[in-house]
C-alpha positions as CSV (number, residue, x, y, z in Angstrom):
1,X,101.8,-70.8,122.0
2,X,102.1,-74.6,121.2
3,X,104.4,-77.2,123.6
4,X,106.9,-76.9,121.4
5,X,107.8,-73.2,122.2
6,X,107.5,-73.9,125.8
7,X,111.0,-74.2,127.4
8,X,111.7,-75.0,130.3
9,X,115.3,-75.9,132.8
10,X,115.4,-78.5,135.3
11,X,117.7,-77.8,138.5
12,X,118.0,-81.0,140.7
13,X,121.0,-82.4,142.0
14,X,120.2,-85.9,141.4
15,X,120.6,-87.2,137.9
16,X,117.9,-89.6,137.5
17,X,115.5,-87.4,138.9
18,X,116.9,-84.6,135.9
19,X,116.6,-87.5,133.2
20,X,113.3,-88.8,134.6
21,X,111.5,-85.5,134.1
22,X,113.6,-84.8,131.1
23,X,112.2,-88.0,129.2
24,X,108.8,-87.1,130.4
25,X,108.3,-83.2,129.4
26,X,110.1,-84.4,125.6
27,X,107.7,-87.2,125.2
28,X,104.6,-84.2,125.6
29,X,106.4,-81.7,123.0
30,X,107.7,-79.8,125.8
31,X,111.7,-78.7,125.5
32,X,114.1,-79.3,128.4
33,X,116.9,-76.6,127.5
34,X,119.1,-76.9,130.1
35,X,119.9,-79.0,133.2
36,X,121.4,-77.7,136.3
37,X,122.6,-79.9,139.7
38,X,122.6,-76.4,141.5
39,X,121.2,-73.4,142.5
40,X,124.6,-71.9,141.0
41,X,124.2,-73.4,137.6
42,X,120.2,-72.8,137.7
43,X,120.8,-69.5,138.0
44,X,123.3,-69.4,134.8
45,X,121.3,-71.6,133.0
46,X,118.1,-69.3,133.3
47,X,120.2,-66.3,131.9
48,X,121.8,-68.0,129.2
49,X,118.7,-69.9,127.6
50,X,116.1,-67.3,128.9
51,X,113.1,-70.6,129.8
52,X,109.3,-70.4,130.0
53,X,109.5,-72.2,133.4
54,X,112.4,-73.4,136.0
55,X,111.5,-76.5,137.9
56,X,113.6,-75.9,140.8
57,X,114.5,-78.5,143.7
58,X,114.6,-76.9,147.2
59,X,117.1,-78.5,148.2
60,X,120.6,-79.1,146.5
61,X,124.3,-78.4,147.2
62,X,126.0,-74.5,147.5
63,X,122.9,-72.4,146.2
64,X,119.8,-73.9,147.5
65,X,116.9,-74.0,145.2
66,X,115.4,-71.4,147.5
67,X,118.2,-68.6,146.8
68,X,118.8,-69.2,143.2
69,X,114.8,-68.6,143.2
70,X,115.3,-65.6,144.4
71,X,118.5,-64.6,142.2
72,X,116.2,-65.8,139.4
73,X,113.0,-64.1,140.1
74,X,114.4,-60.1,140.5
75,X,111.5,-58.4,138.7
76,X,113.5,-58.2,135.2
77,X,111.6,-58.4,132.0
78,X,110.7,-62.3,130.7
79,X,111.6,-63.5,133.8
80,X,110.1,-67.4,133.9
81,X,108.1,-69.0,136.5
82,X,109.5,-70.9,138.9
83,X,107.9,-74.3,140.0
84,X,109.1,-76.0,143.3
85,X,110.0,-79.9,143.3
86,X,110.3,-81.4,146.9
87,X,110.2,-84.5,148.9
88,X,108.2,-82.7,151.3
89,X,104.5,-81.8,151.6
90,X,103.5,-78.1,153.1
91,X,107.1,-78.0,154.6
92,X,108.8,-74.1,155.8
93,X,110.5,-74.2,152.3
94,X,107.4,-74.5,150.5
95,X,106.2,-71.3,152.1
96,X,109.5,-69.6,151.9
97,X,109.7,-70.3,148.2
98,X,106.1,-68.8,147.6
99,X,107.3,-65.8,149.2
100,X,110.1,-65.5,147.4
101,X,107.8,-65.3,144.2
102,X,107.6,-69.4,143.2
103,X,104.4,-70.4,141.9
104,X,103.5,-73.2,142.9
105,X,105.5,-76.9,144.0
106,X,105.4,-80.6,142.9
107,X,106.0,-83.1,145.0
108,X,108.9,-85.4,143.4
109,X,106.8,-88.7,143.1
110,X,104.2,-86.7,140.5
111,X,102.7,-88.9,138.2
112,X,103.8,-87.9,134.6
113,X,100.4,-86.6,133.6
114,X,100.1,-84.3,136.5
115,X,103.9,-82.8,135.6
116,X,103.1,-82.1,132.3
117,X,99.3,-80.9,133.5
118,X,101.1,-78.8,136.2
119,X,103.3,-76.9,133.6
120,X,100.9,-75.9,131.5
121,X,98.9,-75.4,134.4
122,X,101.3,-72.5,135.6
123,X,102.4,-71.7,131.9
124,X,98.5,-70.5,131.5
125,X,99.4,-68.2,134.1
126,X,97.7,-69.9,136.7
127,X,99.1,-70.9,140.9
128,X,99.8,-74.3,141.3
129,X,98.3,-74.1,145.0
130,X,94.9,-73.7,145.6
131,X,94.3,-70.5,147.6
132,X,93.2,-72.0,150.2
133,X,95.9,-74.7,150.4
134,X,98.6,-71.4,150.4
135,X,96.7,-69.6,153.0
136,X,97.3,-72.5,155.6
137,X,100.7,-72.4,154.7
138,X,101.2,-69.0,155.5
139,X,99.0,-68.7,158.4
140,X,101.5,-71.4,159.8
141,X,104.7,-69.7,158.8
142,X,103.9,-66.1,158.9
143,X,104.0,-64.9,162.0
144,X,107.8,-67.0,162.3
145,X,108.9,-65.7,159.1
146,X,107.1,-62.3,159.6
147,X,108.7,-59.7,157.9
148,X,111.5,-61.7,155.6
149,X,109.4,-62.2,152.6
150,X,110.7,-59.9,149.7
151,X,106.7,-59.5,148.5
152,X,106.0,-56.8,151.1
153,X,103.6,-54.4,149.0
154,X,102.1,-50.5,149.2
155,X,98.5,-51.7,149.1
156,X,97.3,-47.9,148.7
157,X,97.3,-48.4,144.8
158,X,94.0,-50.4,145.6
159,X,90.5,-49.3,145.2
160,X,88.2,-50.2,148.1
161,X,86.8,-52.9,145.8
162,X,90.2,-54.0,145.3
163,X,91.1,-54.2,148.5
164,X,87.9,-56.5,149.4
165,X,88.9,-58.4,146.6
166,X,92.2,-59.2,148.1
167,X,90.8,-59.9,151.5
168,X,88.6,-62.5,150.4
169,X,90.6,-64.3,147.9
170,X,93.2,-64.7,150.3
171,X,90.9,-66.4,152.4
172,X,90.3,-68.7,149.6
173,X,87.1,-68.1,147.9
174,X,87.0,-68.9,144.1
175,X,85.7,-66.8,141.2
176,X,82.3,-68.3,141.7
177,X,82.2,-67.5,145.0
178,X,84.0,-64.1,145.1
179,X,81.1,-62.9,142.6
180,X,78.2,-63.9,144.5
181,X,79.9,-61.8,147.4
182,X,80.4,-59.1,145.8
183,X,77.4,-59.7,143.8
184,X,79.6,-59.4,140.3
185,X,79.6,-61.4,136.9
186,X,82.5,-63.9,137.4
187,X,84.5,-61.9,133.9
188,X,83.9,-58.3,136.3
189,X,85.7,-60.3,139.4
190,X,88.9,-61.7,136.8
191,X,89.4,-58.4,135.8
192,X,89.9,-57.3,139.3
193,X,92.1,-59.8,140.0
194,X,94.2,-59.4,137.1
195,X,94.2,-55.5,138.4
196,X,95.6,-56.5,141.5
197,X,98.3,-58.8,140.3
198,X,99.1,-55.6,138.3
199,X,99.2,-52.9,140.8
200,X,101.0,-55.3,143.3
201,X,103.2,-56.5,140.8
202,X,102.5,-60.3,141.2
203,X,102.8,-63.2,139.6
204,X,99.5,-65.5,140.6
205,X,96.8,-66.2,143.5
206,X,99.1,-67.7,145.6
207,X,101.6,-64.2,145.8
208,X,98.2,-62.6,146.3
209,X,97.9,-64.8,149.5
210,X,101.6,-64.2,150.7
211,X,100.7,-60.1,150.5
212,X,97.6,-60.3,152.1
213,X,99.5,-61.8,155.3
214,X,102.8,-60.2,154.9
215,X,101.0,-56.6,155.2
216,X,98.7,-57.7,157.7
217,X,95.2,-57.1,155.7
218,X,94.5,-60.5,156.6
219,X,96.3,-61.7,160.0
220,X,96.8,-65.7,160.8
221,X,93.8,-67.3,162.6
222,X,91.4,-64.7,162.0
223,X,88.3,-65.0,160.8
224,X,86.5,-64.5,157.5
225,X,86.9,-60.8,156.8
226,X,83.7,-58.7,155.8
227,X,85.2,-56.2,153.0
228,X,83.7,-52.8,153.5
229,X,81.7,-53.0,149.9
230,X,80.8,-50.5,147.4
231,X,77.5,-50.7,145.2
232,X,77.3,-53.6,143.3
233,X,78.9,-53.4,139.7
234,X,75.9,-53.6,137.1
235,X,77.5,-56.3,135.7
């Protein structure tokens, strides 16, 4: 898929911020379909021109960014992705969003490179937060919020090496490090996450990280889990 295919609505209730982001994503090849000052029109605007990706501000008048996230992001086929823009750093709503199945946020000061780095970042199919960086924002908001977050999950679809997986990446560990662990080839360790995101019916790494909390594998302030391990893989 080239830039040009990639489309994508911007929902912010101030203008310039809209047209400042507009004028940025069109000068990389990127289309800007629609523009909503909203949650109300974000959400009408995501139906009508079906986007790749929503940039969504937290924070705007009648439907927050936070609900029409929610309204947006109801399991349907093609559903896009949903990137946060906020004025705050590591805030409640940041957490609240990533529960509600965001993947990822920009702060609204982001240099133009990293916007346009970010989206295709997150188109790839990637988290725009580092595991680790999610995992403090849960184990700060969990235990408050416990039991809100729509991405509560049956984990018993999980193999045992699934389930060690889970508990480590949650904790942050990278590919690299997951498959010395586990003692794995780093393509044998991406197809077990990719097998987790499918059972669990997630989106990215940071969803994986909301989960692990939310069903209390992995519980705030504890320490470094150690997985109950199979045989290592031969690969």
């Amino acid at each position: 898929m080239s830039d040009q295919q990639l489309r994508v609505v911007i929902a912010d209730d101030q203008a310039l911020v809209r047209t400042g982001f507009r004028m940025i994503l069109a000068a990389d090849g990127i289309e800007v379909v629609a523009e909503a000052a909203d949650g109300e029109q974000a959400v009408e605007a995501v139906r009508r021109h079906q986007p790749d990706l929503v940039l969504m501000d937290i924070r705007m008048p009648g439907l927050d960014g936070l609900e029409a996230t929610r309204r947006i992001l109801t399991g349907a086929p093609g559903e896009p992705r949903v990137v946060i823009l906020t004025t705050f750093d590591l805030d409640r709503y940041v957490y609240a969003a990533l529960a509600a199945g965001a993947s990822g946020f920009l702060l609204k000061d982001v240099t133009p490179e990293y916007l346009v780095a970010a989206i295709r970042l997150v188109r790839a199919g990637d988290a725009l937060l580092a595991p680790a960086i999610t995992r403090r924002l849960v184990e700060r908001f969990a235990v408050r919020d416990g039991g809100t977050a729509p991405l509560h999950r049956d984990l018993a679809a999980l193999t045992p090496r699934e389930l060690g997986v889970l508990q480590l990446l949650a904790r942050g560990l990278s590919n690299a490090e997951l498959a010395a662990e586990f003692r794995l080839s780093e393509a044998t360790v991406k197809t077990h996450v990719a097998r987790i995101l499918a059972k669990l019916r997630l989106r990215d790494r940071a969803q994986v990280v909301v989960v692990a909390y939310e069903t209390g594998l992995v519980t705030p302030g504890s320490g470094r889990p150690t997985p109950s391990r199979p045989a290592p893989d031969p690969t």
